[in-house]
C-alpha positions in Angstrom: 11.2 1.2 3.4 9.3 5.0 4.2 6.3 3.5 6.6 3.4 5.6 6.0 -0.2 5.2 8.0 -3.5 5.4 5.5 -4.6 8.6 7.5 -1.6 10.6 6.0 -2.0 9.5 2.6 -5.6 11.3 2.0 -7.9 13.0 4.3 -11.8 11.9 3.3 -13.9 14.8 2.2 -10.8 17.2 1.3 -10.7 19.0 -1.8 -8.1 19.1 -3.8 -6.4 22.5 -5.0 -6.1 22.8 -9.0 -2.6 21.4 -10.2 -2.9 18.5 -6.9 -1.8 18.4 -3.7 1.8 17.8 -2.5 0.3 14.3 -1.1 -1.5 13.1 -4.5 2.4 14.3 -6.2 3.5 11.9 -3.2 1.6 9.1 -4.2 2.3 9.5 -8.1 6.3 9.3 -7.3 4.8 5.7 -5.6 3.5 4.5 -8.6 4.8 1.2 -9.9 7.2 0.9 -6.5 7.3 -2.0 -4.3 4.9 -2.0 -1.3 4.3 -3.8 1.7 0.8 -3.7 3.7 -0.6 -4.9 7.1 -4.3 -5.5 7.5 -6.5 -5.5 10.1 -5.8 -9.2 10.5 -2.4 -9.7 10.3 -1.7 -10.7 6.9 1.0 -9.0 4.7 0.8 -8.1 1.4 3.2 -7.4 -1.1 3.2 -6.0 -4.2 3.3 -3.4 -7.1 1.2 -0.2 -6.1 -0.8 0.3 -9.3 -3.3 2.9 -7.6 -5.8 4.0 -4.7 -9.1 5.7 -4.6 -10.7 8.8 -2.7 -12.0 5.5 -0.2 -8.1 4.6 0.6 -8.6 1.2 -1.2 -5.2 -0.2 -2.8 -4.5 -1.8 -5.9 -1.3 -4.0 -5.7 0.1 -6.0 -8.7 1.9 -9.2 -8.5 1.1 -9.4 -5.0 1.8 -11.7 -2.8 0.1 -12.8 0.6 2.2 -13.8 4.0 0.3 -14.5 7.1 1.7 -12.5 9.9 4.3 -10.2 9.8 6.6 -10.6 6.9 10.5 -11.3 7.6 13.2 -11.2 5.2 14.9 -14.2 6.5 11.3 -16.0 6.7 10.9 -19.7 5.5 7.2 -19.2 5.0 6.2 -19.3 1.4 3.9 -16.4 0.1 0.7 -17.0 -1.3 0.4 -15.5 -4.9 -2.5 -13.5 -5.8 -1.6 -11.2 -8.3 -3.8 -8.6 -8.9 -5.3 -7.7 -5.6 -7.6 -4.8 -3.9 -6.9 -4.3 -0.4 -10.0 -2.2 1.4 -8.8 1.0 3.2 -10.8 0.4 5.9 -8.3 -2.5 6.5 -5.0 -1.3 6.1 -2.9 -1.2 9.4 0.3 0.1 7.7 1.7 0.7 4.5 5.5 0.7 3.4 7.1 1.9 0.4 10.4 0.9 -0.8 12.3 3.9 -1.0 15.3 2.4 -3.1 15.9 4.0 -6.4 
């Protein structure tokens, strides 16, 4: 898993050079890739990264909610949300899984 903070994925009010930036080409080589993500308040969210906006909101699909910090070798079983927008503002953490 590449961990990434929200603050390196966009910078708010920063334009955009014709063709993209190296970090929107980032994002793009995300799409449809497994992702985990902390909040503010603990929970764990895991999921399919669909997209994001110019606010740093996340959409995940076929996600799944753990309270706390998810382990592997955790008994706990995940709540299922499925489609779910997680608030920039919120996000602690995100991982991508960088397995091909």
């Amino acid at each position: 898993m590449q961990d990434l903070h929200p603050d390196e994925i966009v910078e708010k009010g920063q334009e955009v050079p014709p063709g993209g930036s190296v970090l929107r080409k980032q994002l793009e080589t995300w799409l449809n890739r497994p992702m985990k993500i902390i909040i503010s308040d603990g929970r764990t969210l895991i999921g399919i990264f669909l997209c994001t906006d110019k606010d740093r909101n996340v959409i995940l699909g076929t996600c799944e909610e753990y309270v706390g910090v998810y382990d592997e070798n955790s008994k706990e079983e995940p709540r299922t949300l499925g489609l779910a927008m997680i608030p920039g503002r919120h996000i602690v953490s995100i991982e991508i899984d960088d397995q091909t």
